[in-house]
N, C-alpha and C positions, 0 to 999 in steps of 0.2 A: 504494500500500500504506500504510494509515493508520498502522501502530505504526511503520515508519521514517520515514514523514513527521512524525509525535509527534517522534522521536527527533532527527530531521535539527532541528526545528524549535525544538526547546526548548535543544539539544545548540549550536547556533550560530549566530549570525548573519545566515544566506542567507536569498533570498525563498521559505518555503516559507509556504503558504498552506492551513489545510486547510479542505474544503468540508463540513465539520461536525462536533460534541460528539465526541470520541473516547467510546468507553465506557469502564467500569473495566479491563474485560478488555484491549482493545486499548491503555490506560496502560502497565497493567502488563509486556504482552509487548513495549511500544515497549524495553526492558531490552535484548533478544535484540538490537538494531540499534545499542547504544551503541557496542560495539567498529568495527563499517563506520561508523559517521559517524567516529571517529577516523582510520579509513583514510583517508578522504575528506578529510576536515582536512590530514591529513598529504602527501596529493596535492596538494594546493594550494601545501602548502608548496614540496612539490618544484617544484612549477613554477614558483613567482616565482623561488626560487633559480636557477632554467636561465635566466629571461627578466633575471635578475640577475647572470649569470656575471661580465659585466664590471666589475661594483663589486668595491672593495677590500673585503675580509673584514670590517672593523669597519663600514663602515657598511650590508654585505648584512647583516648580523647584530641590526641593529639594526632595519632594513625587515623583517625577519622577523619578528623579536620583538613589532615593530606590529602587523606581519598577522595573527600568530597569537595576541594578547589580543585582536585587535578580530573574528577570524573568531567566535571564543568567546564574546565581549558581554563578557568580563572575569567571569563569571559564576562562575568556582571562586574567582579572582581573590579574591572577595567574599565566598565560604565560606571564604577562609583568611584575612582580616582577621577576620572576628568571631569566628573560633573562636580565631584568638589573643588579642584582645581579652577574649572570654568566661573563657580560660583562665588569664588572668594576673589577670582584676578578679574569681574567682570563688572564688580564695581556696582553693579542693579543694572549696568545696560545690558540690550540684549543682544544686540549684535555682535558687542564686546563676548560676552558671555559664550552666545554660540560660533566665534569664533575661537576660543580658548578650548572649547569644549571637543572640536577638530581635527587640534594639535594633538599627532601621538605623544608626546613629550609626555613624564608624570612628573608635577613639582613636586616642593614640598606637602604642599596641602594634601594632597591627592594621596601622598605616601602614608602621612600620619592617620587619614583618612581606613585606610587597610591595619596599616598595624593596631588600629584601635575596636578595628569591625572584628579582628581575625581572632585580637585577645580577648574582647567581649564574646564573642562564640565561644572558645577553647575555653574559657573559666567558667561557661554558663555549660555547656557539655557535660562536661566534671564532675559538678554537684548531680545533674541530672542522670547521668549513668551509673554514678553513687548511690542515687535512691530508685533504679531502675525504672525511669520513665523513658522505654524507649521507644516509647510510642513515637516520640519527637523527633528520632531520626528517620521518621516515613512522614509525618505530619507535614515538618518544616520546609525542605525542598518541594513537596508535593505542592504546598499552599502556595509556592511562591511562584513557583510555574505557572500556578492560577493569575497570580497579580499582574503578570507581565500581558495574555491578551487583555484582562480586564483594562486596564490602561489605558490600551490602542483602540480600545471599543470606544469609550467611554470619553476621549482624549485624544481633541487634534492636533495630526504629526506635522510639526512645525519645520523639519528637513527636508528643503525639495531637492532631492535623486537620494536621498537618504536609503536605507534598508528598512525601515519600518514603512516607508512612503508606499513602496511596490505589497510589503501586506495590507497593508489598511487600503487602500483603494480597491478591493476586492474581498471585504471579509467580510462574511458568512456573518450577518449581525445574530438573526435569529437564532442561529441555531449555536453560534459562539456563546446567548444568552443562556440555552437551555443547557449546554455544558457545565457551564458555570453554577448555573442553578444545582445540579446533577452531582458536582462536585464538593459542594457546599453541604449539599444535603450527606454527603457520604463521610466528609470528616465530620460534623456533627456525632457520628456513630462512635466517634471517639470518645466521646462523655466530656469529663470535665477538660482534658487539652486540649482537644479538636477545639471546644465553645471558647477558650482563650485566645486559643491561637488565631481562631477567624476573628474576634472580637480586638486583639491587637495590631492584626492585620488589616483588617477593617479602619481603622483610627488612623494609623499611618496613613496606608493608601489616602483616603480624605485630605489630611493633611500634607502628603507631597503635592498631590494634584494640584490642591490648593495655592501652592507655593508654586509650580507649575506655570499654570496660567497666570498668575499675577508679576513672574517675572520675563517667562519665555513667550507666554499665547498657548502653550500646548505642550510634549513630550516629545523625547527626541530616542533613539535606541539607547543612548549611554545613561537618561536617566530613566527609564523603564529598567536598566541594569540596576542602577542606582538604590530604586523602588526595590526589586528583589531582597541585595542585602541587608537592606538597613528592616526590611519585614522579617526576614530569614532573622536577625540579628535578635530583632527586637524580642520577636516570639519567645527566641531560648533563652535571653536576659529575663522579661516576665515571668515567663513560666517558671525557671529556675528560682525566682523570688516567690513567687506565688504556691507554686505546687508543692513545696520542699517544706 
């Protein structure tokens, strides 16, 4: 199936291979499969954690945290250095802004940005594998992968020849809503983390978007990346405070 193999393909890491040009159409709908390659992600997780059981909690946590930026490519990773980089050198314009945001370069900001997302993760992991909630290494990826079409739905792409420009000008609205819906409803079945995790994911999302349009007009790929970690981040921070 070509828009999950898009998805599967762009979305991580694995050997997926496809055997020709996607079309626009088949881009755009590869959206509807972002949430399953996060499942997918987060199945992996669970497993090295099981083939992990006998490591001490700080250093499974840290083998994790490996796994899961390098299943990724580091790829939001990299939309949340530039878009803090963009956002701090950009002064409130936005030209300024989405031309910072362009530059592969990563400044300072953009660095302090990672090492603070990465060590917020790896300490909120720790506690959480300590008290076996590992529900959250299927949750967390899974949720975030939801965030990134929600965004594009929901959130005009301010980059013209960008890579989110060519999905969103043919996505599947409806039926990207019913996914979403579908998704929502099935982490719910997680009890009380599922209802956090969408509840703090929920709050973010609102509030980047919000900050979004008031300094750019809309989303751009690096910070839909952006969007990911700092929801990925948040969730395990909360939860870790909350659940523990």
């Amino acid at each position: 199936m070509m828009p999950f193999a898009l998805a599967l393909q762009f979305l991580t890491r694995l050997p997926v291979r496809l055997r020709r040009a996607p079309s626009p159409q088949e881009s755009a709908e590869s959206l509807l499969w972002y949430p399953l390659v996060g499942v997918v992600l987060g199945a992996l997780l669970l497993l090295a954690n099981e083939l992990l059981a006998g490591v001490d909690a700080s250093l499974r946590a840290a083998l994790l945290l490996a796994l899961w930026v390098w299943l990724s490519g580091g790829l939001h990773l990299d939309g949340l250095a530039d878009t803090v980089d963009a956002w701090v050198g950009g002064y409130g314009d936005r030209e300024r802004t989405l031309a910072i945001m362009k530059d592969p370069a990563c400044g300072p900001m953009g660095v302090l940005a990672l090492f603070f997302c990465l060590l917020l993760k790896y300490c909120a992991l720790v506690l959480l594998l300590q008290h076996q909630y590992w529900s959250l290494l299927l949750i967390t990826p899974w949720l975030g992968r939801c965030l990134l079409p929600l965004l594009l739905l929901t959130t005009p792409y301010v980059r013209a020849g960008g890579l989110g420009e060519s999905l969103t000008n043919d996505i599947p609205r409806l039926r990207l809503q019913l996914v979403l819906l579908l998704n929502t409803a099935l982490l719910l079945c997680f009890g009380m983390a599922g209802l956090l995790a969408l509840l703090v994911a929920a709050i973010l999302t609102w509030y980047w978007r919000r900050l979004l349009i008031k300094r750019l007009g809309g989303t751009t790929g690096d910070t839909a990346g952006a969007l990911l970690e700092i929801a990925e981040c948040g969730v395990l921070v909360i939860a870790a405070v909350l659940l523990i």
